[in-house]
DRENKE-516580 format. One record per residue (C-alpha): residue number from 1; residue in three letters; x, y, z. Coordinates in steps of 0.25 Angstrom, whole numbers, m for minus. Layout:
// residues N
@n = NUM	res = Ala	c1 = X	c2 = Y	c3 = Z
...
//
This chain:
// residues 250
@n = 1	res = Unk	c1 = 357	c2 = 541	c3 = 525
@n = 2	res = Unk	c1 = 352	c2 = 543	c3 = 511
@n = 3	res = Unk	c1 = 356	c2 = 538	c3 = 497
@n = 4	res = Unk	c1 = 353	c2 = 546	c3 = 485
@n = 5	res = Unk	c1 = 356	c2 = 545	c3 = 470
@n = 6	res = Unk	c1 = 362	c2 = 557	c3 = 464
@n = 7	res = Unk	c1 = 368	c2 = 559	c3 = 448
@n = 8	res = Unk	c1 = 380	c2 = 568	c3 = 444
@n = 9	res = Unk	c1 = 379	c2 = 566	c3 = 426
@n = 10	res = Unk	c1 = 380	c2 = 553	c3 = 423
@n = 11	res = Unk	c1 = 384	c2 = 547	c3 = 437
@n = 12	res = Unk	c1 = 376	c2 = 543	c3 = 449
@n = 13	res = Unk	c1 = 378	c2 = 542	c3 = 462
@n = 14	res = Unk	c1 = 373	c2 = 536	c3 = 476
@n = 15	res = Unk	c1 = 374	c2 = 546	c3 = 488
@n = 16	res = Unk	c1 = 374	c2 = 539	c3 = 501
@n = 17	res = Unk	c1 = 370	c2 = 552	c3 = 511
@n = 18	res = Unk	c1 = 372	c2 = 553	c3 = 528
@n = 19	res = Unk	c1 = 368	c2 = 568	c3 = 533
@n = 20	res = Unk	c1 = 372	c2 = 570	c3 = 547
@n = 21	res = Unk	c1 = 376	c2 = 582	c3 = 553
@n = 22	res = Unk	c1 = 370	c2 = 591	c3 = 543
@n = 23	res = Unk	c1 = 379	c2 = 586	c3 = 534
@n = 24	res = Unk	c1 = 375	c2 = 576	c3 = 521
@n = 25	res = Unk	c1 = 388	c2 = 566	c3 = 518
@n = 26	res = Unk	c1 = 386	c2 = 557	c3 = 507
@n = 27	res = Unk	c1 = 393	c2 = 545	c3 = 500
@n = 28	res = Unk	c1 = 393	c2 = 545	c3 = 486
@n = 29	res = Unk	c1 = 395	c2 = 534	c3 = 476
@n = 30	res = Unk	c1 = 393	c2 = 533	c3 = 460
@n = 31	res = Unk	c1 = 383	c2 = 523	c3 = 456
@n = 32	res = Unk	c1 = 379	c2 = 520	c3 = 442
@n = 33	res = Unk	c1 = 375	c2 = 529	c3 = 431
@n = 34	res = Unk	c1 = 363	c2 = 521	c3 = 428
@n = 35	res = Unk	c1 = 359	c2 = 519	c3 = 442
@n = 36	res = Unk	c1 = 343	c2 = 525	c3 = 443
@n = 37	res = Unk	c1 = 342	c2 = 538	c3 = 453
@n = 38	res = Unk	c1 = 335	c2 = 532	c3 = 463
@n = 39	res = Unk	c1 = 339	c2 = 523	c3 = 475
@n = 40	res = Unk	c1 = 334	c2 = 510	c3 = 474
@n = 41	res = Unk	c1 = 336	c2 = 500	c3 = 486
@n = 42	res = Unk	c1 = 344	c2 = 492	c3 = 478
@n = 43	res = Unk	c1 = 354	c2 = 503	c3 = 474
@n = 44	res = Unk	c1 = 356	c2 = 508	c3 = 488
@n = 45	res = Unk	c1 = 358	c2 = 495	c3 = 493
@n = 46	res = Unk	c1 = 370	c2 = 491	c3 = 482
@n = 47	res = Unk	c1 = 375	c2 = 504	c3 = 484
@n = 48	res = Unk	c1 = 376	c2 = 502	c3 = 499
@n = 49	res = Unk	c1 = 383	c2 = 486	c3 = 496
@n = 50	res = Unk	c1 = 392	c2 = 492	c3 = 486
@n = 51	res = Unk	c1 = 396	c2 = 503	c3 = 496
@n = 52	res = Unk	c1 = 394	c2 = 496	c3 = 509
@n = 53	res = Unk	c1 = 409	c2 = 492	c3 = 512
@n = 54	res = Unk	c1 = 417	c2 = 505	c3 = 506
@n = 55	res = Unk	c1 = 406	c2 = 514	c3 = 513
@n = 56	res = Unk	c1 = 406	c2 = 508	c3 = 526
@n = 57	res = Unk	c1 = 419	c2 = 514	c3 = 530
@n = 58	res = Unk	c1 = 413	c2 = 527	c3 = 526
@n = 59	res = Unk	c1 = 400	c2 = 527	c3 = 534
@n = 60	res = Unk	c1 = 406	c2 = 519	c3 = 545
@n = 61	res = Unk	c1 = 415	c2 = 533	c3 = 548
@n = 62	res = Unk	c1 = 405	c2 = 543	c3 = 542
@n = 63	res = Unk	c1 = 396	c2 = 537	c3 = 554
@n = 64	res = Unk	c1 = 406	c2 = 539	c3 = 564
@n = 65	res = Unk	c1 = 408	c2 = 552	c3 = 558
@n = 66	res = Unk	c1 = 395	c2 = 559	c3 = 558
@n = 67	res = Unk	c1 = 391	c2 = 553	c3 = 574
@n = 68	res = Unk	c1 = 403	c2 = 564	c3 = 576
@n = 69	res = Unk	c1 = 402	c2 = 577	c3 = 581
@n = 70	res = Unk	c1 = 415	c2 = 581	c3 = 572
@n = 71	res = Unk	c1 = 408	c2 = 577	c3 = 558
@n = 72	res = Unk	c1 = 412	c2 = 592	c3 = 552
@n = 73	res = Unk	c1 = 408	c2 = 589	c3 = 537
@n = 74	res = Unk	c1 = 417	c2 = 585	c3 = 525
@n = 75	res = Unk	c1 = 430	c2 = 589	c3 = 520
@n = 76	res = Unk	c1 = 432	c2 = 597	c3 = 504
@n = 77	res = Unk	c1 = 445	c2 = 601	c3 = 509
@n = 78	res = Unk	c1 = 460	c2 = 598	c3 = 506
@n = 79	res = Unk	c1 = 461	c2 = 591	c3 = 519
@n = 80	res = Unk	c1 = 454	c2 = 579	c3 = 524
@n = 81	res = Unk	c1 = 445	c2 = 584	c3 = 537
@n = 82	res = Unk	c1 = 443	c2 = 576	c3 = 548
@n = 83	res = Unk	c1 = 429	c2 = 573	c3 = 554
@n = 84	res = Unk	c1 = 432	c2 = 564	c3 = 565
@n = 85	res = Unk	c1 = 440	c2 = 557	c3 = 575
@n = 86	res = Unk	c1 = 436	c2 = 541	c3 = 572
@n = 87	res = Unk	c1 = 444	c2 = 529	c3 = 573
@n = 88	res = Unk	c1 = 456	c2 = 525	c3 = 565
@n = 89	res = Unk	c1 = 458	c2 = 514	c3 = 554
@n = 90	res = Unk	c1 = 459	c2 = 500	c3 = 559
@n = 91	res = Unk	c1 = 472	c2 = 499	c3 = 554
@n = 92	res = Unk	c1 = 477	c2 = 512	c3 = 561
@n = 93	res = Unk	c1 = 476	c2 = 506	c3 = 574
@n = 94	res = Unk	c1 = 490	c2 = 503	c3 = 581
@n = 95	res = Unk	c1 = 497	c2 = 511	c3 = 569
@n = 96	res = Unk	c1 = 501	c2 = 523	c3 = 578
@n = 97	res = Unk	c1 = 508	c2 = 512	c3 = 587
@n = 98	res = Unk	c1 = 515	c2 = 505	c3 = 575
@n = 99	res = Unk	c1 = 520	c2 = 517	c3 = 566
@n = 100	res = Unk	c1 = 523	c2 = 529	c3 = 577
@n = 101	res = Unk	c1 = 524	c2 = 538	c3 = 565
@n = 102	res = Unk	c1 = 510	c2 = 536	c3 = 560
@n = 103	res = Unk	c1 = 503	c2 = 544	c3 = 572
@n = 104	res = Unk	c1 = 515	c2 = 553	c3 = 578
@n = 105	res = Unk	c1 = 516	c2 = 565	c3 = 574
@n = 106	res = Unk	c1 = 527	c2 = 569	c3 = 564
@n = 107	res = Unk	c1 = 534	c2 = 582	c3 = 560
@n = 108	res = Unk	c1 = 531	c2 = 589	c3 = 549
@n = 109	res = Unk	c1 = 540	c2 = 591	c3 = 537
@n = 110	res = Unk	c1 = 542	c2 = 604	c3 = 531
@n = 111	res = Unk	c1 = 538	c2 = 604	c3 = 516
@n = 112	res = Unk	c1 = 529	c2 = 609	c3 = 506
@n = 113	res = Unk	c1 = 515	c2 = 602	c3 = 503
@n = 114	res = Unk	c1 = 521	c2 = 601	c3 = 488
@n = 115	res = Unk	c1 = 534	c2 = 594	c3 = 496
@n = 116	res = Unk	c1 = 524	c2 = 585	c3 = 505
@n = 117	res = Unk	c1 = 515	c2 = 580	c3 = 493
@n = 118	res = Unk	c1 = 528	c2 = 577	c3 = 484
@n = 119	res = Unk	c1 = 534	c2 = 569	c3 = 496
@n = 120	res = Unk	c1 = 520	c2 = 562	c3 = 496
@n = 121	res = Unk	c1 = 519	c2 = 559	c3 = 484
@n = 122	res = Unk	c1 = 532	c2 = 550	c3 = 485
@n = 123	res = Unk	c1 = 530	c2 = 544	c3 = 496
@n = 124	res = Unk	c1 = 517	c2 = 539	c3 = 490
@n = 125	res = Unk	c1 = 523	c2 = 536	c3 = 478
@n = 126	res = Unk	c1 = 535	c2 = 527	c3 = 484
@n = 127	res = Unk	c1 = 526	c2 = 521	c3 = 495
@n = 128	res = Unk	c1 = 515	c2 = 517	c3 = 482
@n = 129	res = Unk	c1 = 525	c2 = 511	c3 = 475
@n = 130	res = Unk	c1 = 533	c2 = 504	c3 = 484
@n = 131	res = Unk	c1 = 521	c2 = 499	c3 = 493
@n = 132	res = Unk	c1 = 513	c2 = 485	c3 = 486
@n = 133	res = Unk	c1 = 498	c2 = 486	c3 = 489
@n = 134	res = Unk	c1 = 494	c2 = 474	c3 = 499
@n = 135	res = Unk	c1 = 481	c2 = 471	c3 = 507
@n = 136	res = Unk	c1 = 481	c2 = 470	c3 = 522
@n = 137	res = Unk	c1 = 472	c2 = 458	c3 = 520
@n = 138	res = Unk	c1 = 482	c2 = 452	c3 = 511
@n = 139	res = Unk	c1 = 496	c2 = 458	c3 = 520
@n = 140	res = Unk	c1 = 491	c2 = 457	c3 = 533
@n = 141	res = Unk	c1 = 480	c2 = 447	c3 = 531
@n = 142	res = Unk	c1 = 470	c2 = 457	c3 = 536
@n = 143	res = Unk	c1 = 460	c2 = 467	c3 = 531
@n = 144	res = Unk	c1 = 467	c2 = 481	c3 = 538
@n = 145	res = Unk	c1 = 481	c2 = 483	c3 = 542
@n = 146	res = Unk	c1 = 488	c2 = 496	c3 = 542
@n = 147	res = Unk	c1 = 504	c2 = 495	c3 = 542
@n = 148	res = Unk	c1 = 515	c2 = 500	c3 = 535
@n = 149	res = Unk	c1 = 517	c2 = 492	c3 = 521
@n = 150	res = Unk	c1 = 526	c2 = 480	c3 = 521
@n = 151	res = Unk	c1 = 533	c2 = 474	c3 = 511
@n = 152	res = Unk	c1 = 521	c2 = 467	c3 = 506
@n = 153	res = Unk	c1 = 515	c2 = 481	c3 = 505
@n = 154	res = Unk	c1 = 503	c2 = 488	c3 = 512
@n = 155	res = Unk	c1 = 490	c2 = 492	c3 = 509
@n = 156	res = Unk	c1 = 484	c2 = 508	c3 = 510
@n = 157	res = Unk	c1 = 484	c2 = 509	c3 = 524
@n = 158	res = Unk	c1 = 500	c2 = 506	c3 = 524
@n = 159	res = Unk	c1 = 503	c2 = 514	c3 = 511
@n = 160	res = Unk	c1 = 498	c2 = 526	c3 = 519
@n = 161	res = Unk	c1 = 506	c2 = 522	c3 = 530
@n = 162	res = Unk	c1 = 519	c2 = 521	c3 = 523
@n = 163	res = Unk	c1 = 519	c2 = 533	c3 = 516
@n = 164	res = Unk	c1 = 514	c2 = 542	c3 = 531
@n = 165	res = Unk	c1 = 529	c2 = 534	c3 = 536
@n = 166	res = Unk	c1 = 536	c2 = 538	c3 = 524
@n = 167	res = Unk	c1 = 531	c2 = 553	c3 = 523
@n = 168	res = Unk	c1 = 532	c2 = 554	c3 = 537
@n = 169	res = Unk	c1 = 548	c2 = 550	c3 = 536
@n = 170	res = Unk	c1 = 548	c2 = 561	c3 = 528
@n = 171	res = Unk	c1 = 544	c2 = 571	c3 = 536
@n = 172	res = Unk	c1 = 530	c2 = 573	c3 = 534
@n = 173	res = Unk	c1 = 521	c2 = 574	c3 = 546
@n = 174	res = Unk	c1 = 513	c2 = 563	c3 = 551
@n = 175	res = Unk	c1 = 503	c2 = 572	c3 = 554
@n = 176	res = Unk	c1 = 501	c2 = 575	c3 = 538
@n = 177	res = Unk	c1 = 500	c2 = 561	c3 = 534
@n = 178	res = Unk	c1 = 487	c2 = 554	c3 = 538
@n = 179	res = Unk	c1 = 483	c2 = 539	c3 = 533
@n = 180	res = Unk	c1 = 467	c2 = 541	c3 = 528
@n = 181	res = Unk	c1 = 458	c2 = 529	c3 = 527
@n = 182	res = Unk	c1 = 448	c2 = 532	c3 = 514
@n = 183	res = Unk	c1 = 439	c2 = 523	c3 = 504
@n = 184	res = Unk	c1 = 444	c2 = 524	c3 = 490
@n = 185	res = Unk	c1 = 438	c2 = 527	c3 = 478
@n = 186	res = Unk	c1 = 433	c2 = 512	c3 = 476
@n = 187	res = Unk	c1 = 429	c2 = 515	c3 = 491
@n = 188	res = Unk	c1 = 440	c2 = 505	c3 = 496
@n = 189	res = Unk	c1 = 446	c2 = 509	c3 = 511
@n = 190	res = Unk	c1 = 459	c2 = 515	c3 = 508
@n = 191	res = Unk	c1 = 470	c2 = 522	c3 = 516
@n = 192	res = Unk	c1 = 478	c2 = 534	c3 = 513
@n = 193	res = Unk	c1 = 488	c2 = 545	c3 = 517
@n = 194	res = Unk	c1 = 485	c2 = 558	c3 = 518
@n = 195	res = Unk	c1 = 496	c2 = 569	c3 = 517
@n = 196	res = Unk	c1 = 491	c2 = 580	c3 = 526
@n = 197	res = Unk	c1 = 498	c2 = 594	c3 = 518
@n = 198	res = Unk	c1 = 494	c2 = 610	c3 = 520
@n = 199	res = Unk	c1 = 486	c2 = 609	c3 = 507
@n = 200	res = Unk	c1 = 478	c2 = 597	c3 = 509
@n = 201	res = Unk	c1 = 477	c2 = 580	c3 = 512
@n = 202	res = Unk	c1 = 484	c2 = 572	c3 = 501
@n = 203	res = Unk	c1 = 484	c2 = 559	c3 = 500
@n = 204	res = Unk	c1 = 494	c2 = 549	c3 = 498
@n = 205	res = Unk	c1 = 488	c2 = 534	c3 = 493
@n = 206	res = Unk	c1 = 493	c2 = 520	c3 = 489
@n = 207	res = Unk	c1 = 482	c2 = 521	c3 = 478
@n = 208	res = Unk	c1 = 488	c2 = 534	c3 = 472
@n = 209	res = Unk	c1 = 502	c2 = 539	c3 = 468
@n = 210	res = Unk	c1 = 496	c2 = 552	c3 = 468
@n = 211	res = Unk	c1 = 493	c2 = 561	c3 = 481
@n = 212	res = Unk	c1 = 481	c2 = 568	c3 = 481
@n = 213	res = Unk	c1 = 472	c2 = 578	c3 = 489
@n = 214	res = Unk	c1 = 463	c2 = 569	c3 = 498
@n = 215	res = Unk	c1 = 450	c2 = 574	c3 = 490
@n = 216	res = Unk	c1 = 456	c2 = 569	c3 = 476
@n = 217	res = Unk	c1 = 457	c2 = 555	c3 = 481
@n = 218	res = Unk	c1 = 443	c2 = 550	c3 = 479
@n = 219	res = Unk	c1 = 444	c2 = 543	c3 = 493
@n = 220	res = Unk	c1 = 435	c2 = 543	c3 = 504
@n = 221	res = Unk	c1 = 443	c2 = 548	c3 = 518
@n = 222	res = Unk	c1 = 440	c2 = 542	c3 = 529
@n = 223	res = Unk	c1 = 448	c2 = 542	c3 = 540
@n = 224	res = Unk	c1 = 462	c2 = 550	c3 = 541
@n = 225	res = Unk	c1 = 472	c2 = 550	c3 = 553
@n = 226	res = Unk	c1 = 470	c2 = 562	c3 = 561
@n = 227	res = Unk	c1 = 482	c2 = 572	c3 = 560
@n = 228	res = Unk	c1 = 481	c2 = 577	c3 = 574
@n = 229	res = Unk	c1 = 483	c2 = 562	c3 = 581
@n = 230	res = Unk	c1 = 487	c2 = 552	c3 = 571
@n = 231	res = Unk	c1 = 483	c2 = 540	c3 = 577
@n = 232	res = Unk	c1 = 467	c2 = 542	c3 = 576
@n = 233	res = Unk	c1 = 458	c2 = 546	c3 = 565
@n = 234	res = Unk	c1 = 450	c2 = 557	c3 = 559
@n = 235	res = Unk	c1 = 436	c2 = 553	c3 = 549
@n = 236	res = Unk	c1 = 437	c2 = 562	c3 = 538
@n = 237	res = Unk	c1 = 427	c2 = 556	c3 = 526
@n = 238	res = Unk	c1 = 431	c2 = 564	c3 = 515
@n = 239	res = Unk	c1 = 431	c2 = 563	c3 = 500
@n = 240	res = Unk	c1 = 427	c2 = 552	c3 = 490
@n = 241	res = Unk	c1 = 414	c2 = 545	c3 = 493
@n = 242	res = Unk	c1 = 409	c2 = 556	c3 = 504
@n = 243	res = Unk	c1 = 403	c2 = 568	c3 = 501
@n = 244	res = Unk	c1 = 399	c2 = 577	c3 = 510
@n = 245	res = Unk	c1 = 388	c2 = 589	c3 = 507
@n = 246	res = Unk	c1 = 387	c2 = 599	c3 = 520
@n = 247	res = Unk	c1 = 371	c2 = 604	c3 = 523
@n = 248	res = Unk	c1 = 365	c2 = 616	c3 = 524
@n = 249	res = Unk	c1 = 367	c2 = 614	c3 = 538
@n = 250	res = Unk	c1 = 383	c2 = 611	c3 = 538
//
């Protein structure tokens, strides 16, 4: 691993960099203007304190990745790639049990992307609006807790969940509906929905009345539901904080 300052005008940054596989992935971060260009032990070590908690969950899976045979690089695409089998959320597990129509396969719907996206965006917007915002820790009186919302509410985990239910009731294949775990752009955990279409991955999130393309988030993918078997999970690491630059080798 290396740490290198780089400057892009009047903004600096700190690159931490991990080559493996012939392949250089880096996470990058924006550091003070006035920071000096060199990397003093004092700079790496608050950037690593500051970092330390939102990263981990980054390295944690970019480790597990890389040890893989089936690392193939990044994604620039319009859908979100998978990398890797790894395991789900902690939440995730006995969901498939609980809510049958969260990892069965469904038929899909006839319609149009511009049909689909408009039925989205509903969806997203009713289940925003009618859902309060409520903390597991505060609900549940514990730190992770997927479920449905209740009348108290729900956190992201369940916002994502309602709206797979209600688009799925409406004839939208499960299949094309995957929940995605993701730092956002404060590099906070987070949880989404991703609607799977012919033209790309959008996403549908509690934070956002808008859906977007998953690159215009900002966020860091993580994890997403596999497609193929949706009760496991597929490593993605796409976007937001991770950059990848292939080799001469690659």
């Amino acid at each position: 691993m290396r740490e290198q300052m780089s400057c892009d005008g009047a903004e600096a940054f700190m690159t931490l960099s991990l080559r493996q596989c012939g392949t250089t992935i880096s996470v990058k971060t924006q550091v003070a203007p006035h920071q000096k260009f060199s990397l003093s032990s004092s700079l790496i070590r608050e950037f690593k304190k500051k970092f330390s908690r939102s990263l981990f969950a980054v390295t944690s899976t970019l480790f597990f990745l890389l040890l893989s045979p089936a690392y193939a690089g990044g994604t620039s695409g319009p859908f979100l790639v998978a990398k890797s089998a790894i395991s789900a959320p902690a939440g995730f597990s006995g969901l498939c049990s609980k809510y049958t129509w969260l990892c069965a396969s469904t038929a899909k719907a006839r319609m149009s992307d511009g049909a689909l996206l408009r039925l989205a965006t509903a969806v997203n917007t009713k289940v925003n609006r009618q859902t309060r915002a409520i903390a597991d820790r505060v609900q549940y009186g514990r730190e992770e807790h997927w479920a449905l919302p209740t009348a108290r509410g729900g956190d992201c985990e369940d916002f994502a969940l309602l709206k797979k239910k209600t688009l799925i009731e409406h004839g939208v294949s499960s299949t094309n509906l995957l929940i995605a775990t993701v730092l956002d752009r404060r590099l906070q955990s987070h949880a989404v929905l991703v609607l799977r279409t012919s033209n790309g991955d959008f996403v549908l999130d509690n934070l956002n009345k808008d859906i977007r393309p998953w690159k215009r988030t900002g966020y860091t993918f993580l994890k997403l539901q596999n497609p193929e078997a949706l009760g496991t999970w597929h490593a993605v690491l796409a976007g937001g904080i991770i950059t990848e630059r292939p080799t001469a080798s690659k």
